[in-house]
C-alpha positions as CSV (number, residue, x, y, z in Angstrom):
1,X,-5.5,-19.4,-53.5
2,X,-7.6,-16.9,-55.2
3,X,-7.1,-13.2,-55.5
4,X,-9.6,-10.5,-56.1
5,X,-9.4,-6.8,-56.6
6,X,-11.4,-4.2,-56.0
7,X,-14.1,-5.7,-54.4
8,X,-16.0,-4.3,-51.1
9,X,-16.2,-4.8,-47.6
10,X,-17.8,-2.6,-44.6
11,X,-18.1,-0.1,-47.9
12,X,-14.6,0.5,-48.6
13,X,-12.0,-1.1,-51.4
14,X,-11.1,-4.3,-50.5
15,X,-7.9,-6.6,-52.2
16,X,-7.6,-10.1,-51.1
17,X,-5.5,-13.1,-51.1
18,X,-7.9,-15.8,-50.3
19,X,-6.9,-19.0,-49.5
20,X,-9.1,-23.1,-50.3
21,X,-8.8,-24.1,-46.6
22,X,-9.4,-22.1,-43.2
23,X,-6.5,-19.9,-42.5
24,X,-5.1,-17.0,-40.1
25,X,-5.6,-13.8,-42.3
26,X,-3.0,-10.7,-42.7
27,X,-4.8,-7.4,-42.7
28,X,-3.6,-4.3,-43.6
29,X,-5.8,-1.0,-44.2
30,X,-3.7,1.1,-46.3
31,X,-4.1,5.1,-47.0
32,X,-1.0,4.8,-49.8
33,X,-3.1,3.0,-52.1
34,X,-3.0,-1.1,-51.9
35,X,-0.8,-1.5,-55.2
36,X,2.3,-1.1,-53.6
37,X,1.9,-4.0,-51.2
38,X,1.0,-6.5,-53.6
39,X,4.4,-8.2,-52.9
40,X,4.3,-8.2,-49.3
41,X,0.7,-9.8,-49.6
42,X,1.8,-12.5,-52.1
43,X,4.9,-13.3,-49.5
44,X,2.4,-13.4,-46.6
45,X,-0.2,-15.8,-49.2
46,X,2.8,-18.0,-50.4
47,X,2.9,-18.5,-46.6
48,X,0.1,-19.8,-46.2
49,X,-1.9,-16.8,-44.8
50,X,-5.1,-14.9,-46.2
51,X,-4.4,-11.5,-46.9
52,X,-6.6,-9.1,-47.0
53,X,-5.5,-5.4,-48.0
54,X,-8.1,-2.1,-47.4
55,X,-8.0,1.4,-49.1
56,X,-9.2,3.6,-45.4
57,X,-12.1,5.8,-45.6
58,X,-11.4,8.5,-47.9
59,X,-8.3,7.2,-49.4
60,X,-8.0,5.9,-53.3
61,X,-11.0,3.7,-53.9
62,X,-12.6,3.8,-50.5
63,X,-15.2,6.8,-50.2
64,X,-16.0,9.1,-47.5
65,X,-13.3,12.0,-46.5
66,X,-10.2,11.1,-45.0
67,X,-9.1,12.5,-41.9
68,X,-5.4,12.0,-40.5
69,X,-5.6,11.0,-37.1
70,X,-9.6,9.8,-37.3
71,X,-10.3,7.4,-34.9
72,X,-10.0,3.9,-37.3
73,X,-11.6,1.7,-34.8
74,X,-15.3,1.5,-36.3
75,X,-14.2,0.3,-40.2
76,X,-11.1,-2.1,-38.7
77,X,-13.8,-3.8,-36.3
78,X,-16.2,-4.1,-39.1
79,X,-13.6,-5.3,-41.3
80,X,-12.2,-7.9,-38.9
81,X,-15.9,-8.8,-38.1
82,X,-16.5,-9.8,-42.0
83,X,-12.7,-11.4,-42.3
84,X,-13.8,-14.0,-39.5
85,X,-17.3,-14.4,-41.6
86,X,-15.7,-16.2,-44.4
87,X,-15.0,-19.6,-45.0
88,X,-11.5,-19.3,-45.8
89,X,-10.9,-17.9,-42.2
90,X,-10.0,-20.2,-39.2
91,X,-11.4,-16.4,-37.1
92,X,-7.9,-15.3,-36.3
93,X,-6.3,-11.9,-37.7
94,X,-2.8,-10.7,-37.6
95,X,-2.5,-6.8,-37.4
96,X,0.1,-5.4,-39.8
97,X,1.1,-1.8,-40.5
98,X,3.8,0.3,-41.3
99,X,3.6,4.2,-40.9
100,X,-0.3,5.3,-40.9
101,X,-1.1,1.8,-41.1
102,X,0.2,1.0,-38.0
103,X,-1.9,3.4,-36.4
104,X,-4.7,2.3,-38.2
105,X,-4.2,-1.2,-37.1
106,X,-3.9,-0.1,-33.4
107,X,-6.9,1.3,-33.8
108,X,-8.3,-2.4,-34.1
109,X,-6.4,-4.3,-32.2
110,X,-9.0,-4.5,-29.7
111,X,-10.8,-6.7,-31.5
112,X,-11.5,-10.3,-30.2
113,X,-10.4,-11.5,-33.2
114,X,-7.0,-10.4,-33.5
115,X,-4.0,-12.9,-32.5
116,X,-0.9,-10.4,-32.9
117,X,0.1,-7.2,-34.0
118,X,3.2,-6.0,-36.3
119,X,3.9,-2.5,-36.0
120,X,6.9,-0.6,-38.4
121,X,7.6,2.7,-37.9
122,X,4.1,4.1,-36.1
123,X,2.8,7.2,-36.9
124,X,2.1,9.6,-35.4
125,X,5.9,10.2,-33.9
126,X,6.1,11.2,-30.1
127,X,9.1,13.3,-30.9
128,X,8.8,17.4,-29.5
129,X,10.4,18.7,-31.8
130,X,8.7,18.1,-35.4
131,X,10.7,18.5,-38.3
132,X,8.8,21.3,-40.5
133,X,10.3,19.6,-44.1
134,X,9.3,15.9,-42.9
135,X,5.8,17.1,-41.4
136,X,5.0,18.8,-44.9
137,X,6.2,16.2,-46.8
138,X,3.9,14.0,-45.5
139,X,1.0,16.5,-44.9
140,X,1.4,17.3,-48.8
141,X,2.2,14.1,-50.5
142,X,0.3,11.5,-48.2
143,X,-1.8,12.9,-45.5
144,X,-4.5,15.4,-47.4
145,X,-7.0,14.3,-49.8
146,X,-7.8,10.9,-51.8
147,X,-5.0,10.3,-53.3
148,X,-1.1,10.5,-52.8
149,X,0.7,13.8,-54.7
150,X,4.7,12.1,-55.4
151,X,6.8,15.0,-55.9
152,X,4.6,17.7,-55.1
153,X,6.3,19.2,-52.1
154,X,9.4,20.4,-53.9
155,X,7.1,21.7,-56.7
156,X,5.3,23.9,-54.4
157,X,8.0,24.6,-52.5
158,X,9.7,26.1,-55.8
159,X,6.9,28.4,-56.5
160,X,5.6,29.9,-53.0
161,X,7.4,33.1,-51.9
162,X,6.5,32.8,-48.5
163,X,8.8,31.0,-45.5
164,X,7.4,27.4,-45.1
165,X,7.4,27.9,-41.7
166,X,4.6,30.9,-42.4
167,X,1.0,30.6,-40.8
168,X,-0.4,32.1,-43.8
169,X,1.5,29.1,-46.3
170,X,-1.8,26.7,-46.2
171,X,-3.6,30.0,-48.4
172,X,-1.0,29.4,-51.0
173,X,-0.5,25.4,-50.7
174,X,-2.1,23.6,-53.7
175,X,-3.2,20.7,-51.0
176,X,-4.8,21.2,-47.3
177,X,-2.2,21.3,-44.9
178,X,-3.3,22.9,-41.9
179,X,-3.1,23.0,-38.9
180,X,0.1,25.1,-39.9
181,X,3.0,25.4,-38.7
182,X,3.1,21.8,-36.8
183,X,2.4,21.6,-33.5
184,X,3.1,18.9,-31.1
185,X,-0.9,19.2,-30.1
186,X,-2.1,18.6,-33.8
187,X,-1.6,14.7,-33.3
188,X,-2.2,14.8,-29.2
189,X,-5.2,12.8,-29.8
190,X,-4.0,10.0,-32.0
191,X,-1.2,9.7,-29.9
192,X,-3.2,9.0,-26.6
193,X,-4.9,6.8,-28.4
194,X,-2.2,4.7,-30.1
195,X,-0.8,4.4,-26.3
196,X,-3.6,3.6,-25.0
197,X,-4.9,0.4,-27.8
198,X,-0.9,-0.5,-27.4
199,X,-0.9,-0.5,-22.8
200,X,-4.2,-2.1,-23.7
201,X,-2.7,-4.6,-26.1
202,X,-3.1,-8.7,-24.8
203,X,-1.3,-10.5,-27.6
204,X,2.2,-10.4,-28.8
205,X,3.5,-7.7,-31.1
206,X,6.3,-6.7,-33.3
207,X,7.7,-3.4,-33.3
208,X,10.2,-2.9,-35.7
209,X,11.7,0.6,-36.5
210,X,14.7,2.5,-37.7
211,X,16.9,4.6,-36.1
212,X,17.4,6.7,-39.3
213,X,13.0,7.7,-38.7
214,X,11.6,9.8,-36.4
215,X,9.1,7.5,-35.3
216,X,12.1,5.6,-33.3
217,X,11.1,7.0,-30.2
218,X,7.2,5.8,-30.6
219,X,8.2,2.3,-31.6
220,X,10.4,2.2,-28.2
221,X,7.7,3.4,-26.1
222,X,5.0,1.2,-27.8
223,X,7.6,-1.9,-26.4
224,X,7.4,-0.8,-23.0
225,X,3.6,-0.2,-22.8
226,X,3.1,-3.3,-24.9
227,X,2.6,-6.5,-22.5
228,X,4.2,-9.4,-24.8
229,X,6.1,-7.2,-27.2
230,X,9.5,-8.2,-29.4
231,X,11.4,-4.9,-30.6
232,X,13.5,-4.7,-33.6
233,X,15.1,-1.3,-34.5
234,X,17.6,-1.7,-37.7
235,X,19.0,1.0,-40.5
236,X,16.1,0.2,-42.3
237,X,15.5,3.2,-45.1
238,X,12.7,4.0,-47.1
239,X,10.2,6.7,-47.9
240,X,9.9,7.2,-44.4
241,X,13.7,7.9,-44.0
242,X,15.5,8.4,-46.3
243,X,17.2,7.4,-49.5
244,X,21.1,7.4,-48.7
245,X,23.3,9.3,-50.9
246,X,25.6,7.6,-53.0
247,X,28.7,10.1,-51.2
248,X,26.7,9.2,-47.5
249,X,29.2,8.8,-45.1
250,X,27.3,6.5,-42.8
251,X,27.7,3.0,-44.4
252,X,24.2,1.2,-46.3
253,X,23.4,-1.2,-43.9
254,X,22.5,-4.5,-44.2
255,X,19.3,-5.5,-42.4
256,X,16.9,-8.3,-42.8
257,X,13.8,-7.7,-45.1
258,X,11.1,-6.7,-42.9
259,X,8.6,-8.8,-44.2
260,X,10.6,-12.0,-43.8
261,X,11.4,-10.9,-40.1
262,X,7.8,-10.8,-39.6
263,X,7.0,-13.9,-40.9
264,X,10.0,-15.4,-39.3
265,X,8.6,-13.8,-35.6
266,X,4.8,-15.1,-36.6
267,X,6.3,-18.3,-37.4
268,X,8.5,-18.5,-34.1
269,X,11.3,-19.2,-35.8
270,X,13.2,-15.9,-35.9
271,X,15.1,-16.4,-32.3
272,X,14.0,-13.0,-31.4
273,X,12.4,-13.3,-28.2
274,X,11.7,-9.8,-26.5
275,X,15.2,-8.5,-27.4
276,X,16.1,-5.1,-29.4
277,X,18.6,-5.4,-31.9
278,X,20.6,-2.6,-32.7
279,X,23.3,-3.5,-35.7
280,X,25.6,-5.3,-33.3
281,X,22.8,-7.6,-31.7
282,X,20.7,-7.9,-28.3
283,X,21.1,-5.7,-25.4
284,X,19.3,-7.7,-22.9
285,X,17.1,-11.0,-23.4
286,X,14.0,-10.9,-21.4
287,X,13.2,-6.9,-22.2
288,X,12.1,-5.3,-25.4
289,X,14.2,-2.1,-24.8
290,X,17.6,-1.1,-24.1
291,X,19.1,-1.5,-20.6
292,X,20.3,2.0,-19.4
293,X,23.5,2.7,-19.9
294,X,26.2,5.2,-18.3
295,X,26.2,8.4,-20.2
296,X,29.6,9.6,-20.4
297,X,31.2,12.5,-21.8
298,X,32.3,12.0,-25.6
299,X,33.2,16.1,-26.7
300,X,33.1,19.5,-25.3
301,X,33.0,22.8,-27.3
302,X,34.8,25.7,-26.6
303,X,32.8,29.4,-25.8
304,X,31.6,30.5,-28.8
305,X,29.2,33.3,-30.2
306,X,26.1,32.7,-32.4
307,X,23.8,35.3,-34.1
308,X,19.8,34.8,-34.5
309,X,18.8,36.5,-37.5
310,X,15.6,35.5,-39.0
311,X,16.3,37.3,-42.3
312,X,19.7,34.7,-42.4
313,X,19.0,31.4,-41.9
314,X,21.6,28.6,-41.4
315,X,20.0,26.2,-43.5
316,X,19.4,22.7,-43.6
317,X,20.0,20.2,-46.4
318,X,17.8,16.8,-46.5
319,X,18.4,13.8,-44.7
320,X,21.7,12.1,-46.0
321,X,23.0,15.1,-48.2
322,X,26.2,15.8,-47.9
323,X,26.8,18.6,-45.6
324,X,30.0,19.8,-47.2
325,X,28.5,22.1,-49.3
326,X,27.6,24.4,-46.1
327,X,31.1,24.9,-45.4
328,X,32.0,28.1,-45.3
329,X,28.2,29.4,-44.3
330,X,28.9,31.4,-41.0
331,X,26.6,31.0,-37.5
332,X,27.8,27.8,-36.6
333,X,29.7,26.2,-33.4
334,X,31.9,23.4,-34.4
335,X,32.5,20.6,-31.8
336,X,34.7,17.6,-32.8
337,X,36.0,14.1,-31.9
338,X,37.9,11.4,-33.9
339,X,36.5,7.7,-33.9
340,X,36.3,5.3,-33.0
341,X,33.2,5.7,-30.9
342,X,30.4,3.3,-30.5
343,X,27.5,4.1,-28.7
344,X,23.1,3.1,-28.7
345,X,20.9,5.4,-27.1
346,X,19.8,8.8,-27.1
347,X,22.9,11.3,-26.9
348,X,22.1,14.6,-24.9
349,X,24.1,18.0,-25.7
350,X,24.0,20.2,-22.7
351,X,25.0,24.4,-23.2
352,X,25.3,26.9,-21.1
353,X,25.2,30.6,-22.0
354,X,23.0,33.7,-22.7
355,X,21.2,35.7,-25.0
356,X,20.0,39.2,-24.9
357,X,16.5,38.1,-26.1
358,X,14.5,34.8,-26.0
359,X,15.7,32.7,-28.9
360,X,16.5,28.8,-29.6
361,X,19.1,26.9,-30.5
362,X,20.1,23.8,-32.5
363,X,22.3,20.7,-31.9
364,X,23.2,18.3,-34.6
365,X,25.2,15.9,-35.1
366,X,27.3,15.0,-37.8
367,X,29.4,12.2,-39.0
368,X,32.5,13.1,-41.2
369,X,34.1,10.0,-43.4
370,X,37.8,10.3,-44.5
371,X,37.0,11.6,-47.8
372,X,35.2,14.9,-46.1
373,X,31.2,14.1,-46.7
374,X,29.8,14.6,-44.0
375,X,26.1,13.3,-43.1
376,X,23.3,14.4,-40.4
377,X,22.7,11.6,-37.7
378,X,20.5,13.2,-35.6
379,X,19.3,17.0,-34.2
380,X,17.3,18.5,-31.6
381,X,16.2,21.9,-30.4
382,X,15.4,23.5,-27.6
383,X,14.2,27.1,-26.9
384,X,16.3,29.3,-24.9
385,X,15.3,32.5,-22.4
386,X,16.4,35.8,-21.9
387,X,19.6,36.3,-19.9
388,X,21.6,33.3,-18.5
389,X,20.5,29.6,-19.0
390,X,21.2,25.8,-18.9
391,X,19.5,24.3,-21.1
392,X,19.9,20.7,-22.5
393,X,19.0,18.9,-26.1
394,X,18.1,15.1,-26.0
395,X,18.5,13.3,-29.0
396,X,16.4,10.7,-30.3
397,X,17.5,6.9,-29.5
398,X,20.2,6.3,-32.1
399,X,22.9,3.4,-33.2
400,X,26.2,5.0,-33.9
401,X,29.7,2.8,-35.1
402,X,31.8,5.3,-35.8
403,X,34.9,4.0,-36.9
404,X,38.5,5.2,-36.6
405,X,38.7,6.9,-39.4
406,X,35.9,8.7,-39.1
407,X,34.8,12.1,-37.0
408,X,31.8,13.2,-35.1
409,X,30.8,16.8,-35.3
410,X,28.1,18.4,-33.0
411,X,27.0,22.2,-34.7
412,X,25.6,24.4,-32.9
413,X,23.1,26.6,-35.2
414,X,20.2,29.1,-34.0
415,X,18.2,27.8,-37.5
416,X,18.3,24.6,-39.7
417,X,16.0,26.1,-42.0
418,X,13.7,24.6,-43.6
419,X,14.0,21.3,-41.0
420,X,13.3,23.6,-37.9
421,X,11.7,26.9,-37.6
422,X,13.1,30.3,-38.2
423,X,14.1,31.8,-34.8
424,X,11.8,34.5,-33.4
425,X,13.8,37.6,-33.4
426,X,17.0,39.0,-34.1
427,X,19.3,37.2,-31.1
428,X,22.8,37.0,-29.9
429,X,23.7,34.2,-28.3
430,X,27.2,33.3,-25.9
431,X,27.7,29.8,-25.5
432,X,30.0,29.5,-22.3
433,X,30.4,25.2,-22.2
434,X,29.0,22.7,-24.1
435,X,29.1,19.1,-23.2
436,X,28.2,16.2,-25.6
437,X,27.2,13.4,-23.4
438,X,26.6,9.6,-25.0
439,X,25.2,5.8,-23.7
440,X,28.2,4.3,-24.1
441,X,28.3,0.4,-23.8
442,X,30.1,-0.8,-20.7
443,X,32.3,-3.1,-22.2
444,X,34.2,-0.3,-24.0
């Protein structure tokens, strides 16, 4: 086995793991620089795999201008085209991505070449709603420019005087950020076309995801459209995620590293065969996504009163904070149950009520340990009319063990500033009923 750095193929910076003998190569084309997977391409080498790691066009040490969402198809194919040129190949590839590399490698899975596909976390998500702190995070820090910017969000964030859900923000952002705010229809395009390469796929492929990522939803959906697809969503965290907080009131959990699952899956030997696992293990064998379960009613709220005022937001706190330190913060409708409660799915919050002017509202819910912390699971929002309406908030597919101990809250907000947009204008809104409804296993 030989390695090389920095060398070039179809014009762009190239690492590789090259083995003495014919082998199936590992590709991964990489806008986060290629450093950072050095240990996942030494596990995939030691193996027995060639790997073969690529800066994209624009990115690091590759030139040209990079362009989130660009259609990747041209430099994988000619990538893949070289890979099977060399004497170390046996002319099979293995796809592997996580985030914007996933995409990238959908992109090329096309290819004639390519023997199976492992997908983590895909961008772009397929969720509505988009999260205006998570979409500038990644805008800022990985999706603008050559290289990454660590830490530069908060930094800017500290210094503009302007709401960061303001069209006028990307005059005043040190990096390019637009289109701003985010819009479901800035990533329309790479979405139709991750659907498409995936409905089109012909191999087998790995889908692993996390329920504690946004992207949940899109790795779900890829494992229907996918024709021989194995789906694994965990509590996997990362950069993606989350960190967890050491006072997080949602246990660490305990998952299998995701590059020995896919070697494991690659190998055949993981005893995964087209099931999901979800913490507490298959839900069906033979399909790579949950069978539907019964939703039932797990909480109601009482009739409450909230107040839109875009001048006083409710705010939101990052992922896995503890959301203690918002006690006390008025504009909020508390809803709350006592474990135990199990359920896998996506939850739906359903309101009924009125509001003088057309406003929006926002459902979270929260988990509460017996010390107090309390922790975001999930949220949703949904925009509300003028005058009376029904509206309901769907929450994205989640794993929840909540044990008896424990407490769920679902808060009702008109903001979760900076997470979701301000509201449009001063509002008043009555919430008459509020039902919490939940896929609860049958066996419980």
């Amino acid at each position: 086995m030989s390695i090389r750095i920095g060398f070039e193929v179809a014009g762009l910076a190239t690492d590789g793991w090259l083995p003495d003998e014919p082998a199936t190569a590992v590709l991964v084309r990489v806008p986060y620089g290629t450093p950072g997977l050095w240990p996942e391409a030494a596990a995939y080498a030691a193996a027995g795999y060639a790997v073969v790691l690529q800066d994209l066009r624009g990115r690091f040490r590759s030139p040209g201008d990079f362009v989130a969402g660009a259609d990747e198809t041209a430099d994988g194919h000619a990538t893949l085209d070289w890979i099977i040129g060399q004497p170390w190949s046996d002319g099979r590839v293995v796809l592997v991505g996580t985030g914007y590399e996933a995409y990238a490698a959908w992109c090329a899975s096309g290819h004639p070449a390519v023997t199976a596909v492992v997908s983590r976390q895909p961008w772009p998500p397929t969720d509505s709603n988009l999260p205006i702190d998570g979409e500038l995070w990644w805008r800022t820090e990985h999706g603008s420019g050559r290289v990454g910017h660590p830490g530069l969000t908060a930094l800017a964030a500290a210094v503009t005087d302007l709401p960061l859900d303001d069209d006028e923000l990307p005059e005043r952002w040190p990096v390019e950020i637009r289109p701003w705010p985010p819009r479901r229809a800035d990533t329309a395009t790479a979405v139709q076309r991750v659907e498409q390469a995936v409905a089109a796929c012909r191999v087998p492929s790995l889908h692993i995801g996390s329920w504690y990522c946004r992207s949940v939803a899109a790795t779900l959906r890829h494992a229907v459209l996918a024709g021989d697809a194995t789906c694994v969503v965990g509590g996997w965290v990362s950069p993606l995620t989350h960190d967890l907080s050491a006072d997080c009131a949602i246990d660490v959990p305990v998952e299998p590293d995701p590059t020995a699952l896919t070697l494991q899956w690659l190998t055949g030997s993981s005893g995964t065969s087209r099931a999901l696992w979800l913490g507490s293990g298959t839900w069906r064998d033979g399909s790579p996504v949950p069978t539907p379960r019964p939703a039932r009613t797990v909480l109601t709220g009482q009739p409450a009163v909230l107040t839109a005022d875009p001048a006083r937001l409710y705010p939101s706190l990052p992922h896995s904070a503890d959301l203690t330190q918002l006690a006390g913060i008025p504009g909020v409708a508390v809803s709350e149950r006592d474990g135990p409660l199990r359920y896998h799915g996506s939850a739906s919050c359903q309101v009924t009520g009125r509001s003088d002017v057309p406003s929006q509202l926002v459902a979270t819910l929260v988990q509460e340990s017996p010390t107090g912390s309390r922790t975001v699971l999930t949220d949703g929002r949904a925009a509300v009319p003028a005058g009376v309406w029904t509206t309901e908030i769907t929450f994205g597919p989640l794993t929840v063990d909540l044990p008896a101990d424990h407490r769920m809250r679902l808060e009702l907000t008109t903001s979760r500033y900076p997470r979701h947009p301000r509201p449009p204008a001063p509002a008043t809104l009555t919430l008459d009923t509020v039902v919490l409804r939940a896929p609860i296993p049958e066996d419980r």
